[in-house]
C-alpha positions as CSV (number, residue, x, y, z in Angstrom):
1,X,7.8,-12.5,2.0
2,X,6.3,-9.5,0.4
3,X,5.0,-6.4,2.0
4,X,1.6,-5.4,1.8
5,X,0.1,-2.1,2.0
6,X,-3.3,-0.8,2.7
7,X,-4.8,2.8,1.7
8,X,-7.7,4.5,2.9
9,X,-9.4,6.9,0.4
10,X,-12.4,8.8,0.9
11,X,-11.8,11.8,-2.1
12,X,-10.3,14.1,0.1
13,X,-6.9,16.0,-0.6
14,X,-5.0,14.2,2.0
15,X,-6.3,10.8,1.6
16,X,-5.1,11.7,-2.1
17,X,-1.5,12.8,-0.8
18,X,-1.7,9.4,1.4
19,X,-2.4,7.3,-1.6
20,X,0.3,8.7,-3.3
21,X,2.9,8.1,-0.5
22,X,1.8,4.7,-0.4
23,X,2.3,4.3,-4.3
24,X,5.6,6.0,-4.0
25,X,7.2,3.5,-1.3
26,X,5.0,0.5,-2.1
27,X,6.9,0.7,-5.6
28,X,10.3,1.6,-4.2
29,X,10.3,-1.9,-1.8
30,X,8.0,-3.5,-4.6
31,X,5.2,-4.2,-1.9
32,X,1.7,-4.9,-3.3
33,X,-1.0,-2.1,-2.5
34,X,-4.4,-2.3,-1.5
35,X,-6.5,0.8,-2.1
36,X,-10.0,1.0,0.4
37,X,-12.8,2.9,-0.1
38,X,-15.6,2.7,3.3
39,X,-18.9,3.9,2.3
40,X,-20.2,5.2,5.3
41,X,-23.7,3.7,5.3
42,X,-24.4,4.7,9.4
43,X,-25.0,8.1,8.9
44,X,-29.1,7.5,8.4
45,X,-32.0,6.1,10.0
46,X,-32.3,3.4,7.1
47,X,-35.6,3.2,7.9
48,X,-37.1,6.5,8.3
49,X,-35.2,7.9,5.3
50,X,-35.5,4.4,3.2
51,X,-35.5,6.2,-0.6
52,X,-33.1,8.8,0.4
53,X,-30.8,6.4,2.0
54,X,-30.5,4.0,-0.5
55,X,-30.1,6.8,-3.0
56,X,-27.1,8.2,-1.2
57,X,-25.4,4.9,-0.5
58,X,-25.7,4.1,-4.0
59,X,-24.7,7.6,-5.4
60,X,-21.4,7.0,-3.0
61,X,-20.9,3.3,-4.2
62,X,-20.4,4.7,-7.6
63,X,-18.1,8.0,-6.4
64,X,-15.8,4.8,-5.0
65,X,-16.2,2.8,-7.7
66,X,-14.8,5.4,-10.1
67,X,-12.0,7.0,-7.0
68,X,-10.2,3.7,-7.0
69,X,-10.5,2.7,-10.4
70,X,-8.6,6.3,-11.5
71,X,-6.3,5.6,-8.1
72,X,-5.7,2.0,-9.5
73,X,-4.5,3.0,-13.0
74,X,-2.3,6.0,-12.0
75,X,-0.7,3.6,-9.9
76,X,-0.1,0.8,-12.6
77,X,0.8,3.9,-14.8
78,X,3.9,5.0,-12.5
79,X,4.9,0.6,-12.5
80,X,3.5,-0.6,-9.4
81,X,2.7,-4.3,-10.8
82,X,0.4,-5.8,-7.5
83,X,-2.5,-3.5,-6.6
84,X,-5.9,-4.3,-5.7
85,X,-9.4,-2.7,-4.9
86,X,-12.0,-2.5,-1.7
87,X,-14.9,-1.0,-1.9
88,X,-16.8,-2.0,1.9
89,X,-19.8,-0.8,4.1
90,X,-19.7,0.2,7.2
91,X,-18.2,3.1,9.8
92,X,-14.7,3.7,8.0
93,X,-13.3,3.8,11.6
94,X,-14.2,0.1,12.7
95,X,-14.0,-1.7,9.1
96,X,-10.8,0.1,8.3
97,X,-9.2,-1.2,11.8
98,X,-11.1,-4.8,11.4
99,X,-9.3,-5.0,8.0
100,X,-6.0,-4.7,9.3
101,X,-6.9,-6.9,11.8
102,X,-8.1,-9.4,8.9
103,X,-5.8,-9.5,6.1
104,X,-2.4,-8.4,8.2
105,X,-1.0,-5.3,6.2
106,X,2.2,-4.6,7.0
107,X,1.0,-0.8,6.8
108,X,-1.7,1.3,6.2
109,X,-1.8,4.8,5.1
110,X,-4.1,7.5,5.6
111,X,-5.1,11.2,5.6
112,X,-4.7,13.0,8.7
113,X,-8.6,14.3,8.2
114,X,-10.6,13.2,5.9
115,X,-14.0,14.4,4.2
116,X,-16.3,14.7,7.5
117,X,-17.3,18.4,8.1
118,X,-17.3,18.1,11.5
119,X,-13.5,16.9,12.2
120,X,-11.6,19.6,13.5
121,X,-7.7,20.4,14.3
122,X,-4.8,18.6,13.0
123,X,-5.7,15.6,13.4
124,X,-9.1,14.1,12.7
125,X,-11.2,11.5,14.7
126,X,-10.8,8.4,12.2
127,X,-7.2,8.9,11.8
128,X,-6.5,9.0,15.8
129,X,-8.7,5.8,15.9
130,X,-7.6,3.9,13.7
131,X,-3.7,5.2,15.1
132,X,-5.0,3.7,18.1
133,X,-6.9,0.4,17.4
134,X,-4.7,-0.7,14.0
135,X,-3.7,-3.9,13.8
136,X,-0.6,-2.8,11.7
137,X,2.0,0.0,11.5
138,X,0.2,3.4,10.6
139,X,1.5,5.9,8.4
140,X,-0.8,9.5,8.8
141,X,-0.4,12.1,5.8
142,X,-0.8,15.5,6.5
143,X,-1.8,17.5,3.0
């Protein structure tokens, strides 16, 4: 049966270093690779800030759009044949966890902080979650 990887991108440097580890061993055991983008849509009071909210989600939708597209062909570019895109809503905590939970990767990389301002230390508070709560094997990428 073949393996099946999951990445979590957000843009940052060490999500980037995690994608590439994943392209690097899921083409070595010729696994297939997922590559997820979360757009965090919790961060507003949809209601309150209803221009300015769907501005930013869209304006985010299109950064992820274009992230895994580039991710996708410099992965087909170095010979990994099986790779597919996500692009999901939601806190990237709970829908990264609920889609290991879902689909049943064999292992998920990620950055070992991400793009929020306010994570501090070596480790960030979505990567210790999802370490945590994952339904699969959990590889964490320090830049």
């Amino acid at each position: 049966m073949k393996q099946t990887f999951l990445v979590a991108v957000d843009g940052s440097k060490a999500a980037y270093t995690a994608f590439q580890r994943a392209v690097e061993l899921a083409k070595a055991v010729q696994a297939a690779l997922t590559i997820l983008y979360v757009v965090n849509d919790r961060g507003y009071l949809a209601e309150r800030y209803h221009d300015t909210f769907l501005h930013l989600v869209d304006q985010e939708t299109n950064l992820a759009t274009e992230l895994v597209a580039d991710y996708t062909e410099e992965a087909q570019k170095v010979g990994l044949k099986q790779v597919e895109t996500k692009v999901v809503y939601g806190y990237p905590k709970e829908q990264i966890v609920a889609l290991t939970e879902q689909l049943k990767f064999d292992l998920l990389f990620i950055g070992a902080t991400g793009n929020n301002a306010f994570e501090s230390g070596k480790l960030g508070s979505t990567a210790t979650y999802i370490a945590q709560n994952s339904h699969c094997n959990v590889t964490i990428i320090k830049e």
